[in-house]
C-alpha atoms as one frame of an Amber mdcrd trajectory, in Angstrom:
protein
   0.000   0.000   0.000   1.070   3.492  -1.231   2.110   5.892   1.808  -0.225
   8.187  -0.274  -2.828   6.109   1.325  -0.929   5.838   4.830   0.037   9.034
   5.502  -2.561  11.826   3.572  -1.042  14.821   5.334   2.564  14.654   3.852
   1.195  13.283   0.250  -2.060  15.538   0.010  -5.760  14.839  -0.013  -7.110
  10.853  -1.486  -8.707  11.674  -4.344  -9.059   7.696  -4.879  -7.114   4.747
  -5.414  -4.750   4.705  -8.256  -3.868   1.453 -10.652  -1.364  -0.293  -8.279
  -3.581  -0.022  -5.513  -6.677  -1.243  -7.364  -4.845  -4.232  -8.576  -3.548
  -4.564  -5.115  -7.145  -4.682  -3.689  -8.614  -7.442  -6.562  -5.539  -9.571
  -5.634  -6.629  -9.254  -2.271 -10.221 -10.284  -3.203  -9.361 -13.008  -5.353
  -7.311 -14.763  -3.136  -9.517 -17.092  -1.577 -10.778 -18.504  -4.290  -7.888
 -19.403  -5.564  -6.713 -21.268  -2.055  -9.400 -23.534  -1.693  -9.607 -24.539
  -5.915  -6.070 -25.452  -5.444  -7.022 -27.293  -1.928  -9.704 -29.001  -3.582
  -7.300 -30.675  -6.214  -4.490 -31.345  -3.977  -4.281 -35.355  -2.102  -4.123
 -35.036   2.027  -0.690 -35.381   2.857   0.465 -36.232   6.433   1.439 -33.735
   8.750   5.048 -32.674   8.805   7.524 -34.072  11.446   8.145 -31.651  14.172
  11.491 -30.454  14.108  14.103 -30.918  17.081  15.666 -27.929  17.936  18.942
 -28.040  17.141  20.978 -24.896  17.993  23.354 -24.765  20.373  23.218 -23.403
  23.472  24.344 -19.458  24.012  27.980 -19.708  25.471  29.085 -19.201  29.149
  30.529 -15.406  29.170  34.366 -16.481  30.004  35.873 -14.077  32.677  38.974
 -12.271  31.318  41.149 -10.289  33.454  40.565  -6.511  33.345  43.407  -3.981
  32.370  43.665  -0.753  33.336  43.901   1.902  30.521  47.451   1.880  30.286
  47.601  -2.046  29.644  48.650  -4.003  33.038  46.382  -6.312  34.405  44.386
  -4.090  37.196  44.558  -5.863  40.448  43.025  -2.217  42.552  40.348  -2.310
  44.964  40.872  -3.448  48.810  41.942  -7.219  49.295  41.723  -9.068  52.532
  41.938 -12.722  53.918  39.023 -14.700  54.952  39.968 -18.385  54.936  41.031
 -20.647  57.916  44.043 -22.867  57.119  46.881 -24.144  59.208  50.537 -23.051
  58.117  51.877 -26.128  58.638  49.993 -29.589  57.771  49.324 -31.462  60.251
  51.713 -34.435  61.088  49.573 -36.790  60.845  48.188 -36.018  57.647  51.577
 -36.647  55.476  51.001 -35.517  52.239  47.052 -35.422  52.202  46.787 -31.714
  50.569  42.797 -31.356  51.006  40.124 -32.521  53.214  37.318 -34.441  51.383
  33.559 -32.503  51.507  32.608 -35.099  54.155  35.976 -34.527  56.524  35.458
 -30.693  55.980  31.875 -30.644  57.117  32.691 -32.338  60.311  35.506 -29.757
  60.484  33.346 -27.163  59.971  31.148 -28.872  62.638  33.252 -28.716  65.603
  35.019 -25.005  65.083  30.911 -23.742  65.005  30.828 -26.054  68.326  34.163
 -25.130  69.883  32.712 -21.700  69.135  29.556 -21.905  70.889  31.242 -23.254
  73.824  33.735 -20.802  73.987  30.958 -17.750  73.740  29.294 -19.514  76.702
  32.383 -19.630  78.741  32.667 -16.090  78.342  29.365 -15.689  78.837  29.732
 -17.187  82.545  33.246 -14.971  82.925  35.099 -17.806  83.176  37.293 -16.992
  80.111  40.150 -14.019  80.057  41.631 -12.881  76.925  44.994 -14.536  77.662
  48.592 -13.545  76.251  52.004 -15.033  76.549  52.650 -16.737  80.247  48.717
 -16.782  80.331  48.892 -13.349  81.547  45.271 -11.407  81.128  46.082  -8.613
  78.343  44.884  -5.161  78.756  41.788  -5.712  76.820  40.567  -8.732  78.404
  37.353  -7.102  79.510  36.222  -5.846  76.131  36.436  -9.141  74.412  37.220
  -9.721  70.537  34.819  -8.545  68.150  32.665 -11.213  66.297  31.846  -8.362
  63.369  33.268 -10.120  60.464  31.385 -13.361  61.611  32.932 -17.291  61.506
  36.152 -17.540  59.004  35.882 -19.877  56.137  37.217 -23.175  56.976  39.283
 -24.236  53.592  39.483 -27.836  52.764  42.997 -27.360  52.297  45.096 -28.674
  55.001  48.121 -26.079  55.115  48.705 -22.993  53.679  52.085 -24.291  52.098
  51.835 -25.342  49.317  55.286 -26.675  48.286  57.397 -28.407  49.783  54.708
 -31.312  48.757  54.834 -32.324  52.623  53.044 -28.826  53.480  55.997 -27.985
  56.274  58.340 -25.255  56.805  61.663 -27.032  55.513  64.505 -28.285  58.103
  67.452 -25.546  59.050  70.677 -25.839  57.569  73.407 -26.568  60.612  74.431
 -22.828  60.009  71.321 -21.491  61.039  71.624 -23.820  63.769  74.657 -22.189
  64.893  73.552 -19.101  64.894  70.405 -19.848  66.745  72.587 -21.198  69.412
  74.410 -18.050  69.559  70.946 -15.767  69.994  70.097 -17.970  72.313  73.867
 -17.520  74.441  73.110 -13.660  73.357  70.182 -13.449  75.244  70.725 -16.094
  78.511  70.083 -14.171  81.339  68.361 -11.135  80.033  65.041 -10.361  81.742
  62.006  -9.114  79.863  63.316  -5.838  79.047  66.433  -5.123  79.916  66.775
  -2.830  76.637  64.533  -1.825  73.773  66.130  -4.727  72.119  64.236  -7.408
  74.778  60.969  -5.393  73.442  59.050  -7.023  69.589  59.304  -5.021  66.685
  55.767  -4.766  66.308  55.150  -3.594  69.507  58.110  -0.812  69.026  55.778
  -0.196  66.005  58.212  -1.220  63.569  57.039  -2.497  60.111  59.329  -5.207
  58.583  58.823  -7.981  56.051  56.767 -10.226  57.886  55.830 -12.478  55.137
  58.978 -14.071  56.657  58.079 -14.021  60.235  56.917 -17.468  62.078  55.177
 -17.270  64.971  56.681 -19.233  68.214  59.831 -17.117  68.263  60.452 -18.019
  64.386  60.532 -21.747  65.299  56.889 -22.291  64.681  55.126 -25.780  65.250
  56.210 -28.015  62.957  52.791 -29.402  62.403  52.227 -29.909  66.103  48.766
 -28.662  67.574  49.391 -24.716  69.523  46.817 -24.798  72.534  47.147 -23.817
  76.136  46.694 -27.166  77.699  44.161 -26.574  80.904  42.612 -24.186  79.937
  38.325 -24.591  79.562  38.224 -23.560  75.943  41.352 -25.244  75.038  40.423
 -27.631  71.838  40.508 -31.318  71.753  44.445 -32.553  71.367  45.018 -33.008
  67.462  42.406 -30.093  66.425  44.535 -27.907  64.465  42.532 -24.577  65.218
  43.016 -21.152  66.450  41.073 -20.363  69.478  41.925 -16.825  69.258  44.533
 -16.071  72.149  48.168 -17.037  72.697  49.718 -18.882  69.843  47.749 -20.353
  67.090  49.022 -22.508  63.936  46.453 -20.986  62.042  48.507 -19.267  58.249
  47.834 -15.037  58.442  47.089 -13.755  54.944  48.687 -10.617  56.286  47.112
  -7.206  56.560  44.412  -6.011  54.560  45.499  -4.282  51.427  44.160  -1.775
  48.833  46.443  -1.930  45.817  46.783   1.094  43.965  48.227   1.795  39.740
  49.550   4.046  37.773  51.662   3.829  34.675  55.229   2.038  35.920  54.058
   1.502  39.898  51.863  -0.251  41.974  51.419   0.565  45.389  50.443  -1.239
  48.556  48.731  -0.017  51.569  48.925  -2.621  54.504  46.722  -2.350  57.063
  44.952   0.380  58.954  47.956   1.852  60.744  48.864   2.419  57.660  52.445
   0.772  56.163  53.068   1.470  52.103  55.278  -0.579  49.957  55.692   1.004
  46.465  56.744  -1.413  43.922  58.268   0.436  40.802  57.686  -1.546  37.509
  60.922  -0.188  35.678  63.373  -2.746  35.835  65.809  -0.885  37.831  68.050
  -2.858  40.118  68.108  -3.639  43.434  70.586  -1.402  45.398  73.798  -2.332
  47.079  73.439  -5.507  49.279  74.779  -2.979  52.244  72.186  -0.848  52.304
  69.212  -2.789  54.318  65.609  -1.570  55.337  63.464  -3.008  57.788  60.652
  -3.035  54.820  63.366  -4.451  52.142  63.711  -3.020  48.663  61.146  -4.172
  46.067  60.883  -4.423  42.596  58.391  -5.341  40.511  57.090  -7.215  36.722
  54.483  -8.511  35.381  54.402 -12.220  34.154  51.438 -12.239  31.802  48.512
 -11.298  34.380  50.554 -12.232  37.604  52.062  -9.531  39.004  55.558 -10.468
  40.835  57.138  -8.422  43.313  61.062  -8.937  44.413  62.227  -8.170  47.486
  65.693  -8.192  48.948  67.883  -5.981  51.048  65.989  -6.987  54.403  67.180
  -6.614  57.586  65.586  -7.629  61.358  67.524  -5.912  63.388  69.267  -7.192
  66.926  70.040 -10.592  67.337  69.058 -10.943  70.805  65.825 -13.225  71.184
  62.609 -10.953  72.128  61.143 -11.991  75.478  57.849 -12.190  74.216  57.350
 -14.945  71.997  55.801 -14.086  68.752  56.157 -13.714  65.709  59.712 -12.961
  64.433  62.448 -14.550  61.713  64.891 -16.896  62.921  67.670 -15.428  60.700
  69.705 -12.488  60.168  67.768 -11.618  56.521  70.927 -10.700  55.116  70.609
 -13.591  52.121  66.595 -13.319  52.634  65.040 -13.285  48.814  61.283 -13.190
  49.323  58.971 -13.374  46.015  55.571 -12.316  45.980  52.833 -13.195  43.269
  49.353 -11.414  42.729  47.437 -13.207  40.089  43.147 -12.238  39.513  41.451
 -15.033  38.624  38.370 -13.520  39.346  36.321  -9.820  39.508  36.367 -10.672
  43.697  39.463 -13.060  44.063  43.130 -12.842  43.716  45.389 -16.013  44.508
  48.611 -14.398  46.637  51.823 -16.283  46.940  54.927 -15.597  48.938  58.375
 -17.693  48.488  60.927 -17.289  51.480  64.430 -18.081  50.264  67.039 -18.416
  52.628  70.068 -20.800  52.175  71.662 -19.640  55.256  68.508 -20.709  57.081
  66.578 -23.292  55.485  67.385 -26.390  53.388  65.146 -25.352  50.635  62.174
 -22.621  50.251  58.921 -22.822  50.701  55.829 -21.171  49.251  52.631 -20.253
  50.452  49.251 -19.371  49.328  46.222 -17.789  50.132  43.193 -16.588  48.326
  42.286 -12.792  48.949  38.771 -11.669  48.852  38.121  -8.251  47.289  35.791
  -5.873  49.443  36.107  -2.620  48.718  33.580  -1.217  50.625  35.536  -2.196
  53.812  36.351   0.832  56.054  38.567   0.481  58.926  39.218   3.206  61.225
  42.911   4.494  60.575  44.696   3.546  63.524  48.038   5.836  64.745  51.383
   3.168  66.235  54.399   5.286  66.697  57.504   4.368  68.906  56.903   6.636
  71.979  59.897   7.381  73.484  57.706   7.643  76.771  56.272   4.541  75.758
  59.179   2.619  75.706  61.086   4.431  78.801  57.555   3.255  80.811  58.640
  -0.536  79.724  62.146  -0.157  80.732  61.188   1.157  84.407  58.673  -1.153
  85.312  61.325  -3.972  84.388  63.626  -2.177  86.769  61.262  -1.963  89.656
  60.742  -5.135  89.805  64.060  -6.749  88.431  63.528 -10.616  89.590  60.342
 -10.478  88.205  61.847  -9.519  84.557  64.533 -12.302  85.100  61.897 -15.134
  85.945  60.309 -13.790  82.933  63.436 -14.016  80.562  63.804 -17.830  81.623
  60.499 -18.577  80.856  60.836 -17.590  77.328  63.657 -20.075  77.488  62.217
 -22.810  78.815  58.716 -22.816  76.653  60.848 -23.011  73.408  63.415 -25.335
  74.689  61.658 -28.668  73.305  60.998 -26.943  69.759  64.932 -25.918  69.461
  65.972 -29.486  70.192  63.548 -30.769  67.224  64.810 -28.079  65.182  68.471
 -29.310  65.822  67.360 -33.135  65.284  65.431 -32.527  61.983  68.364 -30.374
  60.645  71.149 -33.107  61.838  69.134 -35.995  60.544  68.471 -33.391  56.950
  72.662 -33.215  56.377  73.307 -36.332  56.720  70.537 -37.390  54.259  71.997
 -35.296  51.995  75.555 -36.230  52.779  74.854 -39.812  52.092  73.258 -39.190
  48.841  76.124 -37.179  47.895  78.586 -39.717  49.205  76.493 -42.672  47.269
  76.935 -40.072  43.946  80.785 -39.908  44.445  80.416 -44.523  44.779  79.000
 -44.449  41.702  81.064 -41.906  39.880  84.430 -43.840  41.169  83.341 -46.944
  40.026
């Protein structure tokens, strides 16, 4: 039909239908006829097979890393940890590197009772926030805040994830040595007879403590961390953190909000806060004599994973810290610590950390942890500075009461005593391994 006959006020007034449209009409009126002559002559046929429907499903959208407008893989936005898993493996598990859905559920089972328990004992005020010699800490009124809700338990059973074994590997007999010669260093030092007696993190002092173990750098070595006698204390074997003293439990580390630009990426840890800024430019590390508590990093990308280097590290005093928490058993002077940063999804990014020592350990080890991206986190900005007030107020109450801070220093000695020993065993037992296998090489060669 004409748009003469559609649309009148842009073509003008009908004055009637023209030829086309005519024709158009007697088509129109003829049709019918025509249809059911042609029916009438036509045999029945049988009704056509219905059709399958054969076209392939729409595809899954595949996730693709996102870049940044300059090109690099954008990791931004404000990363934390939220999964439960041991450092160490368990002993008992050997090389089992995951729980099955059945072993994890009853896992899951008795943290969510230990849990309940524990909120009841504290309910009844039979529970103190305890810290190292089961002294009360200063907060143990307030309680810890149950904000962020339970952690997710991970089916995997350590947070190392090579060596195969899951475990921190054995000491070299150097590191040994030298551990025997902190220890002589500090024997008969009470809790703070200098700054030096006092943690780094408690003098507010940020270091690389990717490296760090807990237990005075000697860590567990898959053994269970609890405070036997105590009400809440979980069952013997439970690998678990109950929240005070020492736990085996693997920290992710602080939260962090990664920042870009062209050549850098940046790293705030924490709410205190700490930055590490990680040029991209290929420059060198500087000379192995010049040492920072944060080390010096440097940074590439390898395809999508972003790897920081860092080297140059130092930890300060040798002298043992009374308190026993987290700290590195060696000097960090031939400390290489690689860090990887890889998306693999819009909210996840798998973190890695390698800790390369050969003065210390027999071999690295690598761990991993999946980060969880939350960027509408807040945290209040907290303010740690080294007060010289602060840290004169330690120092005096040592000296008023001076047998006190002795008893104090021997303690420290005596609760890691047993773990040095098993250090010095494991290492022994690791060079002469290797010094048979090297003496069964030379056999062969000679014959």
């Amino acid at each position: 039909m004409s748009n003469a006959l559609v649309n009148p006020r842009l073509y003008g007034p009908r004055r009637g239908p023209g030829l086309a449209a005519a024709l158009s009409l007697l088509g129109f009126a003829l049709a019918p006829v025509c249809v059911c002559a042609q029916a009438a002559t036509q045999k029945p046929t049988a009704a056509p097979a219905t059709r399958k429907n054969t076209a392939a499903p729409a595809p899954k959208k595949v996730w693709s890393v996102p870049h940044t407008k300059w090109g690099d893989p954008d990791l931004q936005g404000i990363w934390g940890g939220f999964e439960s898993v041991p450092l160490e493996r368990p002993a008992a598990l050997g090389d089992k590197q995951s729980y099955t859905d059945a072993e994890l559920a009853d896992r899951v089972a008795k943290a969510a009772a230990r849990a309940k328990q524990r909120q009841a004992l504290i309910a009844e005020g039979k529970v103190e926030h305890e810290g190292f010699r089961s002294v009360p800490n200063y907060n143990a009124i307030f309680g810890y805040s149950e904000s962020e809700g339970p952690p997710h338990i991970s089916n995997r059973t350590s947070a190392i994830v090579d060596p195969p074994n899951g475990r921190i590997p054995p000491w070299t007999l150097e590191q040994v040595k030298y551990w025997e010669e902190r220890e002589t260093l500090t024997k008969g030092r009470g809790e703070t007879d200098s700054i030096d007696d006092i943690n780094l993190n408690t003098r507010c002092i940020n270091v690389v403590n990717e490296a760090e173990v807990t237990n005075w750098g000697l860590a567990f070595g898959g053994s269970n961390a609890t405070a036997p006698g105590r009400p809440d204390a979980p069952v013997v074997g439970e690998d678990v953190d109950i929240g005070d003293g020492y736990g085996t439990n693997a920290s992710p580390g602080p939260v962090r909000r990664v920042l870009q630009s062209p050549g850098y990426v940046v790293f705030v840890l924490g709410d205190a806060p700490v930055y590490r800024i990680v040029p991209l430019n290929g420059r060198p590390h500087p000379s192995a004599n010049i040492r920072q508590w944060m080390g010096d990093a440097r940074g590439h990308w390898e395809g999508n994973t972003l790897v920081v280097d860092i080297t140059n590290i130092t930890f300060g005093s040798p002298i043992i810290p009374n308190y026993g928490g987290a700290l590195y058993p060696g000097t960090g002077e031939t400390l290489h610590v690689v860090e990887r940063f890889t998306r693999t999804a819009d909210d996840r990014l798998e973190y890695t950390y390698t800790i390369d020592d050969p003065h210390v350990y027999v071999k690295p080890y690598t761990v991993m942890h999946i980060l969880r991206k939350d960027d509408a986190r807040e945290d209040a900005t907290t303010v740690c500075q080294e007060d010289p007030k602060d840290r004169a107020n330690s120092l005096a109450n040592a000296r008023a009461d001076e047998q006190s801070s002795l008893d104090s220093g021997e303690d420290s000695v005596e609760a890691r005593k047993a773990r040095v020993e098993q250090l010095k065993k494991e290492a022994i037992a690791e060079a002469n391994r290797q010094g048979t296998k090297l003496g069964a090489s030379s056999d062969g060669n000679n014959h």
